[in-house]
Jmol script that loads the backbone (N, CA, C; Angstrom):
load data "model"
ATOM      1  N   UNK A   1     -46.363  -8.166  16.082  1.00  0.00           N
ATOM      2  CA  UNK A   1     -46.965  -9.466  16.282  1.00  0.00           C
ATOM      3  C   UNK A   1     -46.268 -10.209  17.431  1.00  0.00           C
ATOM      4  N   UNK A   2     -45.053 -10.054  17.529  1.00  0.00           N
ATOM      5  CA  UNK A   2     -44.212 -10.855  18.494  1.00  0.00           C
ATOM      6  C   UNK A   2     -44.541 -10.742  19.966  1.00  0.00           C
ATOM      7  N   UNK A   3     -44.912  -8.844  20.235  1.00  0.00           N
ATOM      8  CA  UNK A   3     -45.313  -8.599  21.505  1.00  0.00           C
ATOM      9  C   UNK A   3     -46.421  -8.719  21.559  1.00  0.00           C
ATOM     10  N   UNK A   4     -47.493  -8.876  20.819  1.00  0.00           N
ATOM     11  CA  UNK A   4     -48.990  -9.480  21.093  1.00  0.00           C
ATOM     12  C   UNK A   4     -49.105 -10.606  21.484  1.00  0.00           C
ATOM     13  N   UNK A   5     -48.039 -11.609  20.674  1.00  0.00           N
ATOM     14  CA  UNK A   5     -48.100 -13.438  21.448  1.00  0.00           C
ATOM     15  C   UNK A   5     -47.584 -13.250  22.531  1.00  0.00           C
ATOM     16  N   UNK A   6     -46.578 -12.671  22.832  1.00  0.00           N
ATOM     17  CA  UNK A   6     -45.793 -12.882  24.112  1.00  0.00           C
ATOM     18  C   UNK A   6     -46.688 -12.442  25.289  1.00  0.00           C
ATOM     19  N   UNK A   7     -47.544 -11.153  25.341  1.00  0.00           N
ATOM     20  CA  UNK A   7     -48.620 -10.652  25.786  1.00  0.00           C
ATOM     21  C   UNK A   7     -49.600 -11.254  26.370  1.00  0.00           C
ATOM     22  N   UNK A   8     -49.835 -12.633  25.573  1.00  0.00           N
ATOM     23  CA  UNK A   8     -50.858 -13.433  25.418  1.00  0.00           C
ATOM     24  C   UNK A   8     -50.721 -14.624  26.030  1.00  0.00           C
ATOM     25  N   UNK A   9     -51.633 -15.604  26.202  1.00  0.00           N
ATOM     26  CA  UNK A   9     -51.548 -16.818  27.041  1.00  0.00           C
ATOM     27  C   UNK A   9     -52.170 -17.745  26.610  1.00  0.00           C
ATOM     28  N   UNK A  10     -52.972 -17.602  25.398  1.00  0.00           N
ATOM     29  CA  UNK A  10     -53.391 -18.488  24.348  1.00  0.00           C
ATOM     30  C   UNK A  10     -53.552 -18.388  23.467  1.00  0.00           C
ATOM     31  N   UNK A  11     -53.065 -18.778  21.918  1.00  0.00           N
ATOM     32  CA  UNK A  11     -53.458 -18.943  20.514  1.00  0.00           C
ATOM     33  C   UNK A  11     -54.588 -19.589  20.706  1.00  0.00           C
ATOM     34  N   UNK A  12     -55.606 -19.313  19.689  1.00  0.00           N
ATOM     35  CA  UNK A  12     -56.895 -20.035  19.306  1.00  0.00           C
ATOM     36  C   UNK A  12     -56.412 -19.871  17.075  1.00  0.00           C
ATOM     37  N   UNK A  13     -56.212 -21.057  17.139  1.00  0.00           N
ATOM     38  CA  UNK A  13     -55.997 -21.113  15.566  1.00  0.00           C
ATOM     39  C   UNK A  13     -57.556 -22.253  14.804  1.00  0.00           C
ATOM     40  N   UNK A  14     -58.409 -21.914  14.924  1.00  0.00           N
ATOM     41  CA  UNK A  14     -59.426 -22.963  14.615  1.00  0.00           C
ATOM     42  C   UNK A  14     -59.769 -23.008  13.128  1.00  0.00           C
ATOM     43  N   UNK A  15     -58.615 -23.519  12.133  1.00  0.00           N
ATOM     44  CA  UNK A  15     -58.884 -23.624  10.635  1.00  0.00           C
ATOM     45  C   UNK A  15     -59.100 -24.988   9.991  1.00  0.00           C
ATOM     46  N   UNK A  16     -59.710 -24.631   9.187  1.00  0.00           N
ATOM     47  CA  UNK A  16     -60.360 -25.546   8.426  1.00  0.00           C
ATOM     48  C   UNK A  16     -59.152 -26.814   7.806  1.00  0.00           C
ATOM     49  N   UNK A  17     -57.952 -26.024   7.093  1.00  0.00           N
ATOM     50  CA  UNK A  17     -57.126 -26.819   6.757  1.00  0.00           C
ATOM     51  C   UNK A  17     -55.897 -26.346   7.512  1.00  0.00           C
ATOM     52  N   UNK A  18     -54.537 -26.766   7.459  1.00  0.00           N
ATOM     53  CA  UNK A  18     -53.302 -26.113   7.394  1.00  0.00           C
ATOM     54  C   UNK A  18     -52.707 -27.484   6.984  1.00  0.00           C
ATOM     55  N   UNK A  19     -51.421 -26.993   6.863  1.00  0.00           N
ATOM     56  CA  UNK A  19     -50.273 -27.889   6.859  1.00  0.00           C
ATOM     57  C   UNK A  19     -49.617 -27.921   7.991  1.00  0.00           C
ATOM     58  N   UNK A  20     -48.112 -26.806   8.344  1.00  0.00           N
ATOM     59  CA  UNK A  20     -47.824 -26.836   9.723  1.00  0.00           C
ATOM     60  C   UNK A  20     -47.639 -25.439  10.029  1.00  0.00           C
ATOM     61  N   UNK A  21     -48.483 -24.794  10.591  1.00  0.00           N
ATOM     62  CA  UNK A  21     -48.764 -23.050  10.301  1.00  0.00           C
ATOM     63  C   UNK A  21     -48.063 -22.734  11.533  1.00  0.00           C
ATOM     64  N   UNK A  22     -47.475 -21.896  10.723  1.00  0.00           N
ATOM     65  CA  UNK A  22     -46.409 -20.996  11.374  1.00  0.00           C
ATOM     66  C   UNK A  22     -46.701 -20.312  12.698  1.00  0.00           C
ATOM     67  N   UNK A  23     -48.268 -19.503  12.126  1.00  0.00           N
ATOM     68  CA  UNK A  23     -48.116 -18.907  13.358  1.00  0.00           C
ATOM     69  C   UNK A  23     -48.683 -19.941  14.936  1.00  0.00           C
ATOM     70  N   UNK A  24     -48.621 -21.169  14.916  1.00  0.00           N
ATOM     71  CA  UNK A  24     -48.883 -21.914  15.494  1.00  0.00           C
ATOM     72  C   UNK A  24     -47.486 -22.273  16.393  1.00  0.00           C
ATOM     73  N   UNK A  25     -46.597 -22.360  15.931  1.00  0.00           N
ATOM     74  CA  UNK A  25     -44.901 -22.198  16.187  1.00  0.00           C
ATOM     75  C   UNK A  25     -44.722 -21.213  16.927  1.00  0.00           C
ATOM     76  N   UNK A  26     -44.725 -19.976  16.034  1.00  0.00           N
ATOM     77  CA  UNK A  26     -44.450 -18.574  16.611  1.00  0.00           C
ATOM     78  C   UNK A  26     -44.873 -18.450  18.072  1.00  0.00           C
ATOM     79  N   UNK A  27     -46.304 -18.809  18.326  1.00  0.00           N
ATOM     80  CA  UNK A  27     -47.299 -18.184  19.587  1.00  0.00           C
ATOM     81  C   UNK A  27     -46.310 -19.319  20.557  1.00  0.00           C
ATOM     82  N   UNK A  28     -46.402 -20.941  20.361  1.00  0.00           N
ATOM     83  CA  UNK A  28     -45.422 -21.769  21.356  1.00  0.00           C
ATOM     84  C   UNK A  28     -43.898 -21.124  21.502  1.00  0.00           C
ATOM     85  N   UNK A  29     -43.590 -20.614  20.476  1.00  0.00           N
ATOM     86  CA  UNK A  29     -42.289 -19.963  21.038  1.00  0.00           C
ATOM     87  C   UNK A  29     -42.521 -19.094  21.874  1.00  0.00           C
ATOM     88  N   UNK A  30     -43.739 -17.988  21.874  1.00  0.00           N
ATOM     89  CA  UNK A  30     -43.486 -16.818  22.462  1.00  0.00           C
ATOM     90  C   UNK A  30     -44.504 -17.025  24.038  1.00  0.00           C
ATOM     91  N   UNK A  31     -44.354 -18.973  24.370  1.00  0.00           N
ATOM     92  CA  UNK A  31     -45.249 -19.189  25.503  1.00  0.00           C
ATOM     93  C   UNK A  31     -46.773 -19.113  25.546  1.00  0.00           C
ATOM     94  N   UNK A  32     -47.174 -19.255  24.474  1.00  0.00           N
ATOM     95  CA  UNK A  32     -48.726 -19.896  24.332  1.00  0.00           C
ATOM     96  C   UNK A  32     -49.299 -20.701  24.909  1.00  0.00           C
ATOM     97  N   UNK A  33     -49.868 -21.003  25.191  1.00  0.00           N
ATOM     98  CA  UNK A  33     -51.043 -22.308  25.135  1.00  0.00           C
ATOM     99  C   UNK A  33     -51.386 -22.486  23.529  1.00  0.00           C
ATOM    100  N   UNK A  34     -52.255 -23.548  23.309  1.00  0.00           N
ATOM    101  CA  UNK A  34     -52.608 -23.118  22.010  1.00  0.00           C
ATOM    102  C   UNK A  34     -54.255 -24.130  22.386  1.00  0.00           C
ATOM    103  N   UNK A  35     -55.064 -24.017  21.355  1.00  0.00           N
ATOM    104  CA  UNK A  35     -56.248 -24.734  20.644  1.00  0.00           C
ATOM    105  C   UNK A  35     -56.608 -24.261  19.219  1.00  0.00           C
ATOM    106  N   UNK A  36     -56.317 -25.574  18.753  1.00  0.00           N
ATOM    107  CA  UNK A  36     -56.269 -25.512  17.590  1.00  0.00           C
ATOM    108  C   UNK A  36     -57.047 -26.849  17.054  1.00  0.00           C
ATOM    109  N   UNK A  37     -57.304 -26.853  15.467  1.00  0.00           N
ATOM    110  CA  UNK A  37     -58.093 -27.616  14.714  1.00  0.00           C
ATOM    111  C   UNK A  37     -56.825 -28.867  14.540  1.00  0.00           C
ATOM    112  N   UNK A  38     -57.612 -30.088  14.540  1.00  0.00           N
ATOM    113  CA  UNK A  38     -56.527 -31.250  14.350  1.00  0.00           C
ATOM    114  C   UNK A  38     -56.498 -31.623  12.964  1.00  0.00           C
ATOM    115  N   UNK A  39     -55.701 -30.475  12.116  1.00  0.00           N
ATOM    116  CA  UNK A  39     -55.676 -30.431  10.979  1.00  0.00           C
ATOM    117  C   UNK A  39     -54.206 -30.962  10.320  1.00  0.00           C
ATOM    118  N   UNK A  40     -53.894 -31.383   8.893  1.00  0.00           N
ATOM    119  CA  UNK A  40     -52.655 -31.298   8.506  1.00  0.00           C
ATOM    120  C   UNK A  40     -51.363 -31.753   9.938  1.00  0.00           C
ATOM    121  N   UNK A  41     -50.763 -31.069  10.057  1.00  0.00           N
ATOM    122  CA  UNK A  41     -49.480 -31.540  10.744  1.00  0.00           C
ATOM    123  C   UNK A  41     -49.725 -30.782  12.555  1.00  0.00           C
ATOM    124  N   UNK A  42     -50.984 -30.095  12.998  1.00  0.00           N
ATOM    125  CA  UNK A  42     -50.989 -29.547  14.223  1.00  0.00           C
ATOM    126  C   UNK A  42     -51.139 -29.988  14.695  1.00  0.00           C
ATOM    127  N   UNK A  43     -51.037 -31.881  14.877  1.00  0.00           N
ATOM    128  CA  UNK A  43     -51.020 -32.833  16.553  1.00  0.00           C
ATOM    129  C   UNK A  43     -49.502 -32.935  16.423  1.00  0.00           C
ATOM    130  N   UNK A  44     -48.534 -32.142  15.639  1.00  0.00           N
ATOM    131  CA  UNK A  44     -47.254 -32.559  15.881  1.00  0.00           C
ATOM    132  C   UNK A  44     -46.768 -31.726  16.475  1.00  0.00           C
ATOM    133  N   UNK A  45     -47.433 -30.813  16.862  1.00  0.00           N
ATOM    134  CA  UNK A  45     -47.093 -29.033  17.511  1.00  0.00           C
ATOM    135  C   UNK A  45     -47.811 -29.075  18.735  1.00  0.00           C
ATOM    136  N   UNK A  46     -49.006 -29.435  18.655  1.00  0.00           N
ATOM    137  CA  UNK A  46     -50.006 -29.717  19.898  1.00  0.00           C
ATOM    138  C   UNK A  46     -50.341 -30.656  20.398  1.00  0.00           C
ATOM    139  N   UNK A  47     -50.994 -31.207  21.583  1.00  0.00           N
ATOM    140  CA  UNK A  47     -51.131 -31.806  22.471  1.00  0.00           C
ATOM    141  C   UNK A  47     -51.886 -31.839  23.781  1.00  0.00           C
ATOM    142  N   UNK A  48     -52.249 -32.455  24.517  1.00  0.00           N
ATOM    143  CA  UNK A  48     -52.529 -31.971  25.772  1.00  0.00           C
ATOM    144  C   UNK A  48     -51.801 -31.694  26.395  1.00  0.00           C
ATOM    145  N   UNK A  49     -50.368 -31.591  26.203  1.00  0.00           N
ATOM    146  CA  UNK A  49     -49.591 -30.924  27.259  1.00  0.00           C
ATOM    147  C   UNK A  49     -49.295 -29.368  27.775  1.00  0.00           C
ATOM    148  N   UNK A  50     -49.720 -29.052  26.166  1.00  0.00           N
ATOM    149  CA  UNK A  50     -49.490 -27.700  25.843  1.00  0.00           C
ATOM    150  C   UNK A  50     -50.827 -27.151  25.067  1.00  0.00           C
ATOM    151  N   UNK A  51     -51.650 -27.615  24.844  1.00  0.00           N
ATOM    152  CA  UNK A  51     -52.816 -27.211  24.456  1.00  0.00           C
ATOM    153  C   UNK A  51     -54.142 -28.146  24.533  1.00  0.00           C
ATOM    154  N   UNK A  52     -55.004 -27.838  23.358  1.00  0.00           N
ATOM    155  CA  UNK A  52     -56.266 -28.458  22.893  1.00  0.00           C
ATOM    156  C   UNK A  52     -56.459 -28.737  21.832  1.00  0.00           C
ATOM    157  N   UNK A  53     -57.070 -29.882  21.417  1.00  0.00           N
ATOM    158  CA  UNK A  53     -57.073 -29.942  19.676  1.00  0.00           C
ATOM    159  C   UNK A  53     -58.406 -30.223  19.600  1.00  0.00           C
ATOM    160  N   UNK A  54     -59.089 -29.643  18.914  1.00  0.00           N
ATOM    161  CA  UNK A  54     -60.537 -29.702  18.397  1.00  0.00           C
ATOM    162  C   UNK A  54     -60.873 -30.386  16.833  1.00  0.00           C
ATOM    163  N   UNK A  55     -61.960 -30.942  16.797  1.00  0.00           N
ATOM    164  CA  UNK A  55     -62.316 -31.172  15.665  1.00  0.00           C
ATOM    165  C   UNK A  55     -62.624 -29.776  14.208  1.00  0.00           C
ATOM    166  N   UNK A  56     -62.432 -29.755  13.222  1.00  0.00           N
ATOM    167  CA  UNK A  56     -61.993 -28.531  12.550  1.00  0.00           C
ATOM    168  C   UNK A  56     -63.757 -28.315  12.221  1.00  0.00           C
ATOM    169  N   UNK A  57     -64.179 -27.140  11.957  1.00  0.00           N
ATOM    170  CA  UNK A  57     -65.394 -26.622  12.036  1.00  0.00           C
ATOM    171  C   UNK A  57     -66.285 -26.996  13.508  1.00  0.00           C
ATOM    172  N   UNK A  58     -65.915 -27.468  14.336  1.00  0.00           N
ATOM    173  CA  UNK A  58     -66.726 -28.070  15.344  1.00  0.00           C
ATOM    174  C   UNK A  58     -66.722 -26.488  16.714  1.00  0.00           C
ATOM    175  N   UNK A  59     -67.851 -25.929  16.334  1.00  0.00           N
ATOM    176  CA  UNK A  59     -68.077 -24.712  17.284  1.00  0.00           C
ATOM    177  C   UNK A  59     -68.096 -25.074  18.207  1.00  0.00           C
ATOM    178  N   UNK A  60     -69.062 -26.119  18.867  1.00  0.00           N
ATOM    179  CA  UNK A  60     -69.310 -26.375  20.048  1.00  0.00           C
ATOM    180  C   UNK A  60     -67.717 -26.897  21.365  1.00  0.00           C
ATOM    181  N   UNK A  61     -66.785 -27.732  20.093  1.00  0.00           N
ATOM    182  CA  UNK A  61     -65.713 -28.173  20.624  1.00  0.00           C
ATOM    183  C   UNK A  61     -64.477 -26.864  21.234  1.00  0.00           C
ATOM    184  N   UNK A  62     -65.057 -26.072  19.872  1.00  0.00           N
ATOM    185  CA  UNK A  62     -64.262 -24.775  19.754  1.00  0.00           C
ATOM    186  C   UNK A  62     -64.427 -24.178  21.251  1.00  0.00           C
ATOM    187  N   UNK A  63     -65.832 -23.855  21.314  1.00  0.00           N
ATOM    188  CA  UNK A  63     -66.175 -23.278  22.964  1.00  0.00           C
ATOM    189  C   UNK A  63     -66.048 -23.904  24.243  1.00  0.00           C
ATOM    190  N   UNK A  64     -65.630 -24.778  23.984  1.00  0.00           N
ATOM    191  CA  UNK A  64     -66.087 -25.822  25.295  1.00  0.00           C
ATOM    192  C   UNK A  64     -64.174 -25.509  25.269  1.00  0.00           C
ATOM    193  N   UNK A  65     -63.636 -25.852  24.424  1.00  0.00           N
ATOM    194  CA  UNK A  65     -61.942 -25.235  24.686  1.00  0.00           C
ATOM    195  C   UNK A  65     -61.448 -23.958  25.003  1.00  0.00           C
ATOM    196  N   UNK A  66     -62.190 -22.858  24.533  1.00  0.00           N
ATOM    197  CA  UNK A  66     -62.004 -21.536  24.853  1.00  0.00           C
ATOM    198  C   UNK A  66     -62.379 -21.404  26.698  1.00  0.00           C
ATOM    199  N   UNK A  67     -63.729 -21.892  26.819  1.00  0.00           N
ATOM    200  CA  UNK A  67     -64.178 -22.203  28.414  1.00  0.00           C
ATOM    201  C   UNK A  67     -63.417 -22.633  29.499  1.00  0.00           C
ATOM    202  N   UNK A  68     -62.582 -23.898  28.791  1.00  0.00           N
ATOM    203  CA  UNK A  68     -61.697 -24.861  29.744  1.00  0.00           C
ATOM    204  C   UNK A  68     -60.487 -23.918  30.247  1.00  0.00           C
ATOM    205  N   UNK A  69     -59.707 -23.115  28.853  1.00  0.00           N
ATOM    206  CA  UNK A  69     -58.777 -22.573  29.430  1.00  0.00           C
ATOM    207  C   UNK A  69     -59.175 -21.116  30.201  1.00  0.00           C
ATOM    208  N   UNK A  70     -60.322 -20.732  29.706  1.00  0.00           N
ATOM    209  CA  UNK A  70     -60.194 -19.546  30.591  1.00  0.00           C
ATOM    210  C   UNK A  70     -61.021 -19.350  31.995  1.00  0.00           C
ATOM    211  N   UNK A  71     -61.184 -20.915  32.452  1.00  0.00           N
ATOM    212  CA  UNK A  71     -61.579 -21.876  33.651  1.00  0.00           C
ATOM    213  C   UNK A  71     -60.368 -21.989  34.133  1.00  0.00           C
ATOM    214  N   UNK A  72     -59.476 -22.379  33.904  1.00  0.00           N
ATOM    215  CA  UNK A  72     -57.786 -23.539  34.202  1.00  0.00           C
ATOM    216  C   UNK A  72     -57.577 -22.704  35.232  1.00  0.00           C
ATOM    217  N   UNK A  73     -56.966 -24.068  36.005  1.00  0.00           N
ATOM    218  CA  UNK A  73     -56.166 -23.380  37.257  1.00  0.00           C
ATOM    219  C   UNK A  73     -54.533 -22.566  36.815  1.00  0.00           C
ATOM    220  N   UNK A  74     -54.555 -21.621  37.162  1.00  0.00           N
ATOM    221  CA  UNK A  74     -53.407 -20.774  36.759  1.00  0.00           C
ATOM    222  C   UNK A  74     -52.154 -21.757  36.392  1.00  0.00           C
ATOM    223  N   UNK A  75     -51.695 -22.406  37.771  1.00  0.00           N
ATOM    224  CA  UNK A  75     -50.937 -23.320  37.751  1.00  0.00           C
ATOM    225  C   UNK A  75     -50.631 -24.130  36.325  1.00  0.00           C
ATOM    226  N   UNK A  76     -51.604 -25.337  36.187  1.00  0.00           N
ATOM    227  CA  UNK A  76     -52.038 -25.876  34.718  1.00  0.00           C
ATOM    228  C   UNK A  76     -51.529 -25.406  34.021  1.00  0.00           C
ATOM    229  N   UNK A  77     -52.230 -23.694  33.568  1.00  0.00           N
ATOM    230  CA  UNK A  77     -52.141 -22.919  32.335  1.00  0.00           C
ATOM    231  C   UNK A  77     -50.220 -23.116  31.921  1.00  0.00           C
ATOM    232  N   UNK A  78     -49.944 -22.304  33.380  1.00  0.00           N
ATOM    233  CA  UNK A  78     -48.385 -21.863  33.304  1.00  0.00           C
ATOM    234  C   UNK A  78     -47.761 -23.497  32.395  1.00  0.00           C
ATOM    235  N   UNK A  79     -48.082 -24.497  33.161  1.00  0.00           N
ATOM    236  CA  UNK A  79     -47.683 -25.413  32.513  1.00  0.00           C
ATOM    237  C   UNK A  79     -47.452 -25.863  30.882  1.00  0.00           C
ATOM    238  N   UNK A  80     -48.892 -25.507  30.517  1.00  0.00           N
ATOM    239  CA  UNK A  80     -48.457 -25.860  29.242  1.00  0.00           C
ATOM    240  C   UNK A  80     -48.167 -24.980  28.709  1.00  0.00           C
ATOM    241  N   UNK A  81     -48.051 -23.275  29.444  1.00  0.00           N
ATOM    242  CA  UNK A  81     -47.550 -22.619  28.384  1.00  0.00           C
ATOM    243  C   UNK A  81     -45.772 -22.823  28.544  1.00  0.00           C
ATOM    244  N   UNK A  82     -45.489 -23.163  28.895  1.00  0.00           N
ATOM    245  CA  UNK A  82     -44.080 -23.917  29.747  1.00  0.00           C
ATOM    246  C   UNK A  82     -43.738 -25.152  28.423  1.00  0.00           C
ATOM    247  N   UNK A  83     -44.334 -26.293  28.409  1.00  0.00           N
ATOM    248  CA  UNK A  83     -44.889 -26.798  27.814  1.00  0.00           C
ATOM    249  C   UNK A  83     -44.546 -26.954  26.101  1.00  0.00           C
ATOM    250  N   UNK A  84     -45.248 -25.948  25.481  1.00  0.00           N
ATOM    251  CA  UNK A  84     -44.912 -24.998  24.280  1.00  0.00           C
ATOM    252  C   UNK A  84     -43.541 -24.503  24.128  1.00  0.00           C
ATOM    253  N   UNK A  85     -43.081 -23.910  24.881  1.00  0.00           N
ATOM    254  CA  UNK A  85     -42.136 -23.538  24.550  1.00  0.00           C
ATOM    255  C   UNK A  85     -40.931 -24.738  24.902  1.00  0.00           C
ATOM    256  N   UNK A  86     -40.779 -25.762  25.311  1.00  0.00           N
ATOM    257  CA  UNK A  86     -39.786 -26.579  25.733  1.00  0.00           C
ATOM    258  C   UNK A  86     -40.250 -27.108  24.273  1.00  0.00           C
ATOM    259  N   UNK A  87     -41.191 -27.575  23.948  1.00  0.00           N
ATOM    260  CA  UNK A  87     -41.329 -28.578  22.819  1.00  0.00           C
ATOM    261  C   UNK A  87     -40.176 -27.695  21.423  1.00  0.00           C
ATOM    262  N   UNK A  88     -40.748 -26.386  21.290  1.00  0.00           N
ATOM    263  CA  UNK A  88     -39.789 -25.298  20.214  1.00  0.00           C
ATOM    264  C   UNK A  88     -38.674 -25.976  20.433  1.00  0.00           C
ATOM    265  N   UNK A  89     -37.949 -25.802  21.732  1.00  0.00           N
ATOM    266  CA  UNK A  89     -36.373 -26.195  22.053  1.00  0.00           C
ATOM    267  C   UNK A  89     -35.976 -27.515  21.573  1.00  0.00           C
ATOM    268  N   UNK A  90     -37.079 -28.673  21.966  1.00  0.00           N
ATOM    269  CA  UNK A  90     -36.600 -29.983  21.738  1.00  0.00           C
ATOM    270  C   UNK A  90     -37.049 -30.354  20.517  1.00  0.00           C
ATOM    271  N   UNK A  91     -37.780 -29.684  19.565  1.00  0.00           N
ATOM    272  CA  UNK A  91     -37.825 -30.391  18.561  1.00  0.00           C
ATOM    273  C   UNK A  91     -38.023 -29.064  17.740  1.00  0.00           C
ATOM    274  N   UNK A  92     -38.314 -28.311  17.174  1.00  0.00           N
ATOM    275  CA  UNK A  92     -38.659 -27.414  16.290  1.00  0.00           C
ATOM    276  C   UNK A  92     -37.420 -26.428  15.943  1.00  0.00           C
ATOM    277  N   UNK A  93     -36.073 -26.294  16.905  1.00  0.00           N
ATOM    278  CA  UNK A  93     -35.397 -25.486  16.247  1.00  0.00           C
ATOM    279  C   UNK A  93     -34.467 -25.705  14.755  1.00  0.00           C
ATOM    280  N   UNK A  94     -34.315 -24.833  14.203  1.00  0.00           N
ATOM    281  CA  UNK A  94     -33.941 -25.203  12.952  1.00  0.00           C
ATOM    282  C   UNK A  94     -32.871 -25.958  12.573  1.00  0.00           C
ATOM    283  N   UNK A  95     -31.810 -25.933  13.750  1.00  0.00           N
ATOM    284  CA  UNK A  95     -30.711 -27.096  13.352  1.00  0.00           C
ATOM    285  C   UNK A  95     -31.326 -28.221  13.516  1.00  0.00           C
ATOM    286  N   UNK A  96     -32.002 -28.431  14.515  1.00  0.00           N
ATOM    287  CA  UNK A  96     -32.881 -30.182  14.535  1.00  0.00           C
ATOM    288  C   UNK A  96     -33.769 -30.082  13.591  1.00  0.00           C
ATOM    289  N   UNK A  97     -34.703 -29.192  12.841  1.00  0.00           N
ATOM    290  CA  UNK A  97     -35.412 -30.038  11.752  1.00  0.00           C
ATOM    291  C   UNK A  97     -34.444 -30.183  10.659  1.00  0.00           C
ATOM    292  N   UNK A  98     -33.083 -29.090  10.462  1.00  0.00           N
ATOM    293  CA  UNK A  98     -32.262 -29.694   9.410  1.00  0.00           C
ATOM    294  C   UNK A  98     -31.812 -30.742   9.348  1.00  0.00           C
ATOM    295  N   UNK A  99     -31.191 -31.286  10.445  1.00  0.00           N
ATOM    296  CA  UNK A  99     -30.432 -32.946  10.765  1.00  0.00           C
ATOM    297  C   UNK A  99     -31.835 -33.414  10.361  1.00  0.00           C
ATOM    298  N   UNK A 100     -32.894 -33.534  10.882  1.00  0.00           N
ATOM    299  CA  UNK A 100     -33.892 -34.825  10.688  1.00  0.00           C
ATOM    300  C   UNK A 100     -34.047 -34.538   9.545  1.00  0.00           C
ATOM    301  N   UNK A 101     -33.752 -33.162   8.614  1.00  0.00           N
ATOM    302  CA  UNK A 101     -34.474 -33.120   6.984  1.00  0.00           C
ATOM    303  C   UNK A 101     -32.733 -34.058   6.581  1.00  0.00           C
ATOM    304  N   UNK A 102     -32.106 -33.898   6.864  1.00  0.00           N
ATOM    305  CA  UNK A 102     -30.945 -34.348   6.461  1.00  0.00           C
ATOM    306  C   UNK A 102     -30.862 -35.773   6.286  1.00  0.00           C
ATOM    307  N   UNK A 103     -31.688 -36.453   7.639  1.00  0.00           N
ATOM    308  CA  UNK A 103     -31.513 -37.403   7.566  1.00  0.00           C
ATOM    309  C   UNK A 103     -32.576 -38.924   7.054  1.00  0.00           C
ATOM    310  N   UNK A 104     -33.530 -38.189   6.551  1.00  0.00           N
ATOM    311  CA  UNK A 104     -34.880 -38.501   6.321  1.00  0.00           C
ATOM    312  C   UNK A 104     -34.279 -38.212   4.453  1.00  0.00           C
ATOM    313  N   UNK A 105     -33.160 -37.753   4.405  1.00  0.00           N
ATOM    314  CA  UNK A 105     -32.966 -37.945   2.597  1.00  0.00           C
ATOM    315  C   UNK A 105     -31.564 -38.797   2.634  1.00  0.00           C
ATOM    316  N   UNK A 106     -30.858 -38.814   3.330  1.00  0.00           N
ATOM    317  CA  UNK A 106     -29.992 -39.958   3.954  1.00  0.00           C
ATOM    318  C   UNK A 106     -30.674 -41.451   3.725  1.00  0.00           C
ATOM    319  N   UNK A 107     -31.696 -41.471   4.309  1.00  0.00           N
ATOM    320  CA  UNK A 107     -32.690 -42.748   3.996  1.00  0.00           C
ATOM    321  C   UNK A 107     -33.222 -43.460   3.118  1.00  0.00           C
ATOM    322  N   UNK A 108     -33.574 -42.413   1.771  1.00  0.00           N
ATOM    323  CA  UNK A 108     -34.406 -42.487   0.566  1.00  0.00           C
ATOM    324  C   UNK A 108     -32.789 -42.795  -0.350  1.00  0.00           C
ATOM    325  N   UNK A 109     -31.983 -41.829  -0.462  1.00  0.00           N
ATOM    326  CA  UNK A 109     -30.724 -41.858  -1.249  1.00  0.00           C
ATOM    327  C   UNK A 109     -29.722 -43.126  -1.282  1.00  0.00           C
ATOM    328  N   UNK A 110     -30.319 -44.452  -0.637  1.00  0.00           N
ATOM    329  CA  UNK A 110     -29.183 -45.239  -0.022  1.00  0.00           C
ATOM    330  C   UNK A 110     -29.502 -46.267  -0.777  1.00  0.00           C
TER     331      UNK A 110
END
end "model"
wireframe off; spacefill off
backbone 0.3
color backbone group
């Protein structure tokens, strides 16, 4: 799976629900783009910087995003797949969500 994302230059995750799906993480680590459904917690992963967020069941939105990126000026693309992976670094690695889980019960406990 690892060398298929890395391989790759865009996740398309278009689900109905999630919470904060993994393999949505995984593909930005391994330099994705992404478009995905603006479901559960995936505008906290995605963006326009680094992807597309669609309305969830919305085909038409779905295609018109699949179109855009495989339209994009190379340049662009590189960007947000650039993008994706800086966001992993600055916010998603596991010592920083531990401090913020750390400190988000720091808050409640006081």
């Amino acid at each position: 799976m690892q060398q298929i994302l890395r391989d790759a230059d865009v996740l398309v995750c278009p689900s109905w629900s999630e919470g904060m799906p993994t393999v949505i993480l995984e593909a930005m680590a391994s330099g994705c783009a992404i478009i995905a459904s603006d479901v559960g917690a995936v505008s906290e992963q995605v963006d326009s910087d680094n992807g597309i967020l669609k309305e969830p069941g919305n085909k038409k939105q779905l295609k018109e995003a699949m179109i855009t990126v495989l339209n994009m000026d190379e340049d662009k693309l590189l960007a947000m797949k650039k993008m994706s992976v800086d966001r992993i670094k600055g916010k998603f690695l596991w010592e920083q969500v531990a401090e913020r889980t750390i400190q988000e019960i720091r808050k409640i406990s006081l």
